[in-house]
C-alpha positions as CSV (number, residue, x, y, z in Angstrom):
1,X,99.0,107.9,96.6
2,X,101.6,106.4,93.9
3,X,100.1,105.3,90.6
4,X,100.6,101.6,91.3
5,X,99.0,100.5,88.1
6,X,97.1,97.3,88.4
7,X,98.8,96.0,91.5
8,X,96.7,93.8,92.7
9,X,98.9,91.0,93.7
10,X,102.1,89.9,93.9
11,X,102.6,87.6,91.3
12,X,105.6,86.1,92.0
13,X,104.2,82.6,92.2
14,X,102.1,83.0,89.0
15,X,104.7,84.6,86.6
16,X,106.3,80.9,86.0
17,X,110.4,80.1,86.4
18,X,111.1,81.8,83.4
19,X,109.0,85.3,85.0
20,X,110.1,84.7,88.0
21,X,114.1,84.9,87.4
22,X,113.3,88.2,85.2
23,X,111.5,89.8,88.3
24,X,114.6,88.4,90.8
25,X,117.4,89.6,88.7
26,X,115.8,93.3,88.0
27,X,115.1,93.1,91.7
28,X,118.8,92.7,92.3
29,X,119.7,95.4,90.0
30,X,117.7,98.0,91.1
31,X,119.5,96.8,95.0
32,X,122.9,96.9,93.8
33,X,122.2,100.4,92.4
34,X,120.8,101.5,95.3
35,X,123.7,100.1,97.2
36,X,126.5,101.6,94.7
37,X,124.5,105.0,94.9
38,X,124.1,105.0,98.8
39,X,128.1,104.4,99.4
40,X,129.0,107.4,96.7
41,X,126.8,109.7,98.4
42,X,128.4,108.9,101.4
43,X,132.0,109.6,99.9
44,X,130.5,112.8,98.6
45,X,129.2,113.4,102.1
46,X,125.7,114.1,100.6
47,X,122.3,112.7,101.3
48,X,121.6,109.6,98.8
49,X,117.8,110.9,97.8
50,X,119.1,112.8,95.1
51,X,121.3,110.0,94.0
52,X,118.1,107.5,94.3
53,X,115.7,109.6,91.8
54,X,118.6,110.0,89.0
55,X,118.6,105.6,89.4
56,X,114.7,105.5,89.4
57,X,115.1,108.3,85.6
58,X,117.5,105.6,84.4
59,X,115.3,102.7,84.6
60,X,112.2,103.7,83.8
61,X,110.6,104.4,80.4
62,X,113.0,106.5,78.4
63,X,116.1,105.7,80.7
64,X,119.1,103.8,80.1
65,X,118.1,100.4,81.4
66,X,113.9,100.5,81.4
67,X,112.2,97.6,83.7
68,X,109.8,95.7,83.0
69,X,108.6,92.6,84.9
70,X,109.7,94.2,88.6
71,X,107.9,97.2,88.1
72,X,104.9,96.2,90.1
73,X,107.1,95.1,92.9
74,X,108.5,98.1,93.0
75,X,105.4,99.8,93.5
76,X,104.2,97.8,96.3
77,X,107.8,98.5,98.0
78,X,107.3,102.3,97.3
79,X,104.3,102.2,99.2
80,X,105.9,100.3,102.0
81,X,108.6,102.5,101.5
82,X,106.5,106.1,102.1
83,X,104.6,104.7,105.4
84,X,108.4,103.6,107.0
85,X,109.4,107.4,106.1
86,X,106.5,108.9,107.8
87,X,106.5,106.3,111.1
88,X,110.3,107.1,111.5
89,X,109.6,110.5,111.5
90,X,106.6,110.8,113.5
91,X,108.9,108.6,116.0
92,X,111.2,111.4,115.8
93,X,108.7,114.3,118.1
94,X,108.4,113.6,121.7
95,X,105.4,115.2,123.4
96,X,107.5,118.0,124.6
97,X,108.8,119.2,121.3
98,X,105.2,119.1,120.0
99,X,104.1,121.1,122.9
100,X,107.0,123.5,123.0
101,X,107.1,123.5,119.1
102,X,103.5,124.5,118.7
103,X,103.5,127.2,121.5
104,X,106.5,128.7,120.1
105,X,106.6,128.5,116.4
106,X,103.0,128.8,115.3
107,X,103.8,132.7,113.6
108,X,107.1,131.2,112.2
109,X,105.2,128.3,110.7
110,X,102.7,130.7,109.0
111,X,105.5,133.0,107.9
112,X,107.3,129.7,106.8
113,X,103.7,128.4,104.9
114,X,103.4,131.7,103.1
115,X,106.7,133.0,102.0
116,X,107.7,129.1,100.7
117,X,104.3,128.3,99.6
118,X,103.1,131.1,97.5
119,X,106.3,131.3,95.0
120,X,105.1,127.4,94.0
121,X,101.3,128.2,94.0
122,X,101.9,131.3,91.9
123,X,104.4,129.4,89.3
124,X,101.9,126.9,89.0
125,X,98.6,129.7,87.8
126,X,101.3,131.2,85.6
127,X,101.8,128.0,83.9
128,X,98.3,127.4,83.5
129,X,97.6,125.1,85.6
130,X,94.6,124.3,87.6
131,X,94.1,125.4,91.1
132,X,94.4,122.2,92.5
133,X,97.7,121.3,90.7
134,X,99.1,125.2,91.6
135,X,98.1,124.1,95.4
136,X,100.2,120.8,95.2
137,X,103.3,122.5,93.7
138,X,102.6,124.9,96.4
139,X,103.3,121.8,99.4
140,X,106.2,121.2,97.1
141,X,107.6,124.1,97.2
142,X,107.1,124.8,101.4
143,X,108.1,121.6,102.9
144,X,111.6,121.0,104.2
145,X,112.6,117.6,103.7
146,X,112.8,116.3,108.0
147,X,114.7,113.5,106.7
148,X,117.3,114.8,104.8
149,X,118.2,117.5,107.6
150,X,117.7,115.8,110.5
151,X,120.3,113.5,108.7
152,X,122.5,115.9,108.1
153,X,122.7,118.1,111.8
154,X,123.9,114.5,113.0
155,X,126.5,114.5,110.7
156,X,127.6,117.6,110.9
157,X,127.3,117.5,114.7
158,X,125.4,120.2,115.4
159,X,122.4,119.0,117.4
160,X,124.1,121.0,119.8
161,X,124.2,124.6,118.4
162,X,121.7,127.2,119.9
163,X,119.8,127.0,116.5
164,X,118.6,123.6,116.3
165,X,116.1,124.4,118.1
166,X,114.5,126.6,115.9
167,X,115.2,124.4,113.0
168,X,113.8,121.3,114.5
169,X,110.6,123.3,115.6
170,X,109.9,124.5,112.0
171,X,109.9,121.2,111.0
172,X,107.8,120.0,113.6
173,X,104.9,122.9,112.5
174,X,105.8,122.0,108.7
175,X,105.1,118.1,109.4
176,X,102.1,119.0,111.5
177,X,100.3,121.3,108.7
178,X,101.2,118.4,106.2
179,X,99.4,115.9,107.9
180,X,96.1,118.4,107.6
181,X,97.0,119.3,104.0
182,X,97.7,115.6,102.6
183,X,94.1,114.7,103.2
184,X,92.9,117.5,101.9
185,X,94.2,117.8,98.8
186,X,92.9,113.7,98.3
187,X,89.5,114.9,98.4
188,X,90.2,117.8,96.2
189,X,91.8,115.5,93.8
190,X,88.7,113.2,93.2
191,X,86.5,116.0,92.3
192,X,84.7,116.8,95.6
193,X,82.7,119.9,96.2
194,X,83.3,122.8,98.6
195,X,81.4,120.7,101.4
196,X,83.3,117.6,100.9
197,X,86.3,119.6,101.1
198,X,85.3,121.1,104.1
199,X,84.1,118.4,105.6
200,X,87.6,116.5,104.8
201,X,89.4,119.5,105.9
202,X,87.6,118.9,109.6
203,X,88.2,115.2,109.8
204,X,91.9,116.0,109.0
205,X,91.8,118.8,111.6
206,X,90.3,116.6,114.2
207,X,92.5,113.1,113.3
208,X,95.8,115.5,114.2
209,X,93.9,117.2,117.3
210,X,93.2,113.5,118.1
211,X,96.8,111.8,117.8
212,X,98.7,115.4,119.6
213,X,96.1,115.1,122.1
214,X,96.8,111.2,122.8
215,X,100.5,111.9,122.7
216,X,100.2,114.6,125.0
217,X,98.3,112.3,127.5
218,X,98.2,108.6,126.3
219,X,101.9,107.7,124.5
220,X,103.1,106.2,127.5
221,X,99.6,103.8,127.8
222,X,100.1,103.1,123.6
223,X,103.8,102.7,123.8
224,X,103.4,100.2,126.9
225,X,100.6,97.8,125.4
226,X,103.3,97.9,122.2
227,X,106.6,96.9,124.0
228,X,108.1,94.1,124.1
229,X,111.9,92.9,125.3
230,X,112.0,90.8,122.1
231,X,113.2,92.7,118.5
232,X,111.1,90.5,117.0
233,X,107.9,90.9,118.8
234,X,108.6,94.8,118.8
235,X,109.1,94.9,115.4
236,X,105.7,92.3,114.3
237,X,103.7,94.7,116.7
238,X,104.5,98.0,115.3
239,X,104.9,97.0,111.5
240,X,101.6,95.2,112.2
241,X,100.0,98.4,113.8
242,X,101.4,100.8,111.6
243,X,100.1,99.2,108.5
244,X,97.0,98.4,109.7
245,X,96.8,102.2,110.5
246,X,98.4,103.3,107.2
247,X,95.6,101.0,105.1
248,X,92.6,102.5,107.4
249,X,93.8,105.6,106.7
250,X,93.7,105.6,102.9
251,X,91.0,103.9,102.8
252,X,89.4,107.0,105.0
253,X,91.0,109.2,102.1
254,X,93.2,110.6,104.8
255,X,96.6,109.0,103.5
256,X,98.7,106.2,104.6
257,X,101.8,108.4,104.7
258,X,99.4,110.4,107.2
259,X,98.1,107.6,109.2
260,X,101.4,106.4,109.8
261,X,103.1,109.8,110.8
262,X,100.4,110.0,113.1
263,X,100.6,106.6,114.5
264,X,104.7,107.7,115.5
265,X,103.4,110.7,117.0
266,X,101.6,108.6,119.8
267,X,104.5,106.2,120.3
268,X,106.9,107.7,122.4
269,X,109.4,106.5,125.4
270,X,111.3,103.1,125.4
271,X,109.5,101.9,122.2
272,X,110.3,105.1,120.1
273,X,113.7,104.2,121.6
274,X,113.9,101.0,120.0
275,X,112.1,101.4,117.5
276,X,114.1,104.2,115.7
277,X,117.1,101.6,116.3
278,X,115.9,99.1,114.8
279,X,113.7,100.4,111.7
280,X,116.4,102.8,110.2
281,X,118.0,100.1,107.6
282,X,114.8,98.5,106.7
283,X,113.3,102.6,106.6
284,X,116.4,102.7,104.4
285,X,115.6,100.0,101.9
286,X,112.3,100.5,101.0
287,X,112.7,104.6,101.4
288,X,115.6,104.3,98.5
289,X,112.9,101.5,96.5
290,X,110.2,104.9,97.1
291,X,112.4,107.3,95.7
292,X,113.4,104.7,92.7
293,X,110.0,104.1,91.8
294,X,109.1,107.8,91.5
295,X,111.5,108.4,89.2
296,X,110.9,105.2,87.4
297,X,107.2,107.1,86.6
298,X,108.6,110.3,85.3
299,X,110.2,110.1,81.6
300,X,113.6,111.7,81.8
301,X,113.0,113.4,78.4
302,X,110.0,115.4,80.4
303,X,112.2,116.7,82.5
304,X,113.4,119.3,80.1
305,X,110.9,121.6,79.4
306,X,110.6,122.2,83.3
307,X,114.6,123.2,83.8
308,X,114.3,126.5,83.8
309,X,110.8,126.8,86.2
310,X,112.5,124.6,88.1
311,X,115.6,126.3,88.8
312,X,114.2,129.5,89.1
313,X,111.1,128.4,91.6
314,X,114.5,126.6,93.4
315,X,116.5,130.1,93.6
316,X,113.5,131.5,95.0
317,X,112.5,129.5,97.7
318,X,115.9,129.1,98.6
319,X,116.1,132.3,99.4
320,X,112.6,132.1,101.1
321,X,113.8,129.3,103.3
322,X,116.8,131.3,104.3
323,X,114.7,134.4,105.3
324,X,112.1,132.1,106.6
325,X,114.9,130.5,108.9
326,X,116.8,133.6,110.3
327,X,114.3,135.0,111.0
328,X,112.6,132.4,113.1
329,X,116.0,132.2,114.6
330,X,116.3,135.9,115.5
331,X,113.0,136.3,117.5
332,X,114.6,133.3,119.4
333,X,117.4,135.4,120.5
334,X,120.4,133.1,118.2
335,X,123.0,135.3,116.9
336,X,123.9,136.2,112.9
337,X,126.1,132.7,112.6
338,X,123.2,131.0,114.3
339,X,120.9,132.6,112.2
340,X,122.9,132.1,108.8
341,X,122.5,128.3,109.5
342,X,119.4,128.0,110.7
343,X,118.3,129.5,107.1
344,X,120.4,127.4,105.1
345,X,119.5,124.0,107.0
346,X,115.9,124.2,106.1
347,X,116.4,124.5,102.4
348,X,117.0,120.8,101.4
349,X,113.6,119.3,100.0
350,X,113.2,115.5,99.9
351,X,110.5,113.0,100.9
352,X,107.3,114.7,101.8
353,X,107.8,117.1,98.3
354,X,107.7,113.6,96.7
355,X,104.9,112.5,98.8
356,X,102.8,115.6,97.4
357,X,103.7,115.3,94.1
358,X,103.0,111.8,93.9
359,X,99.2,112.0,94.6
360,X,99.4,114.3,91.6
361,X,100.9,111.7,89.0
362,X,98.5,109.2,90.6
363,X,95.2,111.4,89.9
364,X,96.5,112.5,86.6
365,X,96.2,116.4,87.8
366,X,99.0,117.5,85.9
367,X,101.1,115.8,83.1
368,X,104.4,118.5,84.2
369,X,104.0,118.3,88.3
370,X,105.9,115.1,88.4
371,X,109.2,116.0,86.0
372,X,108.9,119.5,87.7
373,X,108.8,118.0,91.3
374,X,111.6,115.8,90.2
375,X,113.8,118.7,88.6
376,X,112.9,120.8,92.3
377,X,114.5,118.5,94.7
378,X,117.1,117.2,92.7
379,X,118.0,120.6,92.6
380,X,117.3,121.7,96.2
381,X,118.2,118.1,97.7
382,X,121.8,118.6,96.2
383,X,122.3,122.3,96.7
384,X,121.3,122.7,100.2
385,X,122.9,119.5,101.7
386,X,126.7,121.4,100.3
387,X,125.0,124.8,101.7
388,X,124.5,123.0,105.1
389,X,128.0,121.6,105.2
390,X,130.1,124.8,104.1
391,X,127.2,127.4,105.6
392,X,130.3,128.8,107.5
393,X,132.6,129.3,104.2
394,X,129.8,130.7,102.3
395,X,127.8,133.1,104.6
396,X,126.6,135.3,105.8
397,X,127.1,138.6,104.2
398,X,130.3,140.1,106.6
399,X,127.8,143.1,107.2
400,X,124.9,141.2,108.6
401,X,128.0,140.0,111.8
402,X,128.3,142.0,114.6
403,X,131.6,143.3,115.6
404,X,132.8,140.6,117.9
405,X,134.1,137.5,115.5
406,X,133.1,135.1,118.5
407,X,129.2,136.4,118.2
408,X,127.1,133.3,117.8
């Protein structure tokens, strides 16, 4: 998924003293960073994503402080660091909101896949690129980052409002078309033909059909040969499990980020409980180490020529979000206010876009989708976190309000 280079071990034993205090002390940089980063976006009141990919440009090739000797660790944390992301959020959908989100949100989800999706397929044929590489900037450009909003309607307290809903739904379908499209586009990316596609294409079809329908009937029976009264038995088990998943999975060319999503799909009741108590910090960790090492792949001089595409495919599917969004939210009956922030919470992009782009750098598809990814939720991961917190100061358009100030 990442281009991990030759990381074939962790050689922390091997390197020597001398290799080993280089590895240690980079190691502690990159953490302080992380944790100087993290409490500044929190003063900004801002999720620290954005923060975390500007670290990763400075210290890789071409930033201000390159590594050198932690750089495979770093990759092997990344990976760690993508499965957490995708467990935690899997953990995040009961049954119920995967029945009541499918039943209810399937023509938003294919308004959402087209209107946010084509802008980024279309950028990508324009440029020149291949079809395959247009396809990946098109999951870029469609996917709402689940992390960074779910985040923020906490924060902002508005798990309550008559839009969530809606919101949380969408993301549900979005996370749900991603686990079929991930797979996918790894069999693309190694040259297969139209029937290995297809075939892929039907395993990934039937692995999601498989994991909705055991969570649908079987989570409780999963969850309950998982549990256990001790943190540290809980925590073994479903580490243990979930990598075990996450390695079978890639090596089935269906993804470990996948696998693992999946694998939180099934787990449900008392352990999803705990679990999503206790994972978050070490989610945390590794997640900012995933972010880091992305941008320590991408050469901050390359981000340049991609500024302008960036920004404009940005202002477009910004804009595509927000239609996307109040609309969903008006066939659910919400009012203009409701509607207003039920477009502008599903603009931030975050994880998964950095998922997608990174199976590009790792198969060498496209020299630009990396810096371009990079530039596109910097952008979008800054812009729409401020949108969702002053969504009442700046919006809606007065004439889109009914006449009653208190409509909702």
């Amino acid at each position: 998924m990442l281009p991990t280079g030759s990381v074939s071990a962790l050689r922390l034993a091997a390197a020597g003293p001398e290799g080993t205090s280089d590895i240690l002390v980079e190691l502690g940089i990159v953490l302080l960073v992380l944790a100087i980063l993290g409490r500044l976006a929190a003063r900004m009141g801002i999720p620290s994503i954005p923060l975390y990919l500007l670290a990763g440009l400075m210290l890789g090739e071409g930033g201000l402080i390159p590594l050198d000797a932690g750089e495979e660790f770093l990759a092997v944390g990344a990976q760690i660091g993508v499965v957490l992301l995708l467990l935690l959020l899997g953990l995040e959908y009961s049954p119920e909101d995967l029945r009541h989100g499918l039943r209810t949100t399937w023509l938003a989800g294919l308004v959402d896949g087209l209107a946010n999706g084509l802008p980024g397929f279309a950028l990508g044929l324009l440029m020149g690129w291949s079809v395959t590489a247009s396809l990946l900037l098109a999951g870029v450009t469609y996917i709402s980052s689940s992390g960074i909003i779910a985040r923020l309607l906490g924060d902002f307290e508005r798990y309550t409002n008559r839009e969530t809903p809606v919101i949380l739904s969408i993301l549900v379908m979005e996370d749900i078309v991603m686990a079929v499209f991930l797979p996918i586009m790894a069999v693309l990316l190694v040259g297969a033909s139209v029937a290995q596609g297809a075939v892929a294409a039907g395993v990934a079809i039937a692995l999601v059909a498989a994991a909705v329908f055991v969570s649908f009937k079987f989570s409780r029976h999963v969850s309950a040969a998982v549990h256990s009264r001790s943190r540290e038995l809980l925590l073994l088990s479903v580490l243990g499990l979930t990598f075990l998943v996450a390695g079978l999975a890639e090596a089935a060319q269906v993804s470990a980020a996948v696998g693992a999503f999946l694998l939180g799909l099934t787990l449900s009741g008392q352990v999803a409980d705990d679990v999503r108590d206790l994972m978050p910090p070490l989610r945390d960790v590794f997640g900012g180490i995933f972010f880091v090492f992305f941008g320590v792949t991408i050469d901050p001089r390359d981000l340049i020529p991609v500024l302008l595409p960036a920004l404009a495919l940005a202002v477009v599917t910004a804009a595509t979000k927000i239609a996307t969004g109040m609309w969903a939210a008006k066939r659910a009956g919400i009012g203009p206010k409701g509607q207003w922030r039920a477009g502008v919470s599903l603009v931030p992009r975050g994880e998964f876009s950095i998922v997608i782009a990174g199976l590009g750098i790792g198969a060498g598809v496209q020299p630009q989708l990396g810096p371009l990814a990079a530039a596109y939720v910097l952008i979008l991961a800054f812009s729409g976190s401020l949108m969702m917190r002053y969504a009442a100061k700046i919006g809606p358009p007065s004439r889109w309000l009914p006449a009653r100030a208190d409509a909702r």
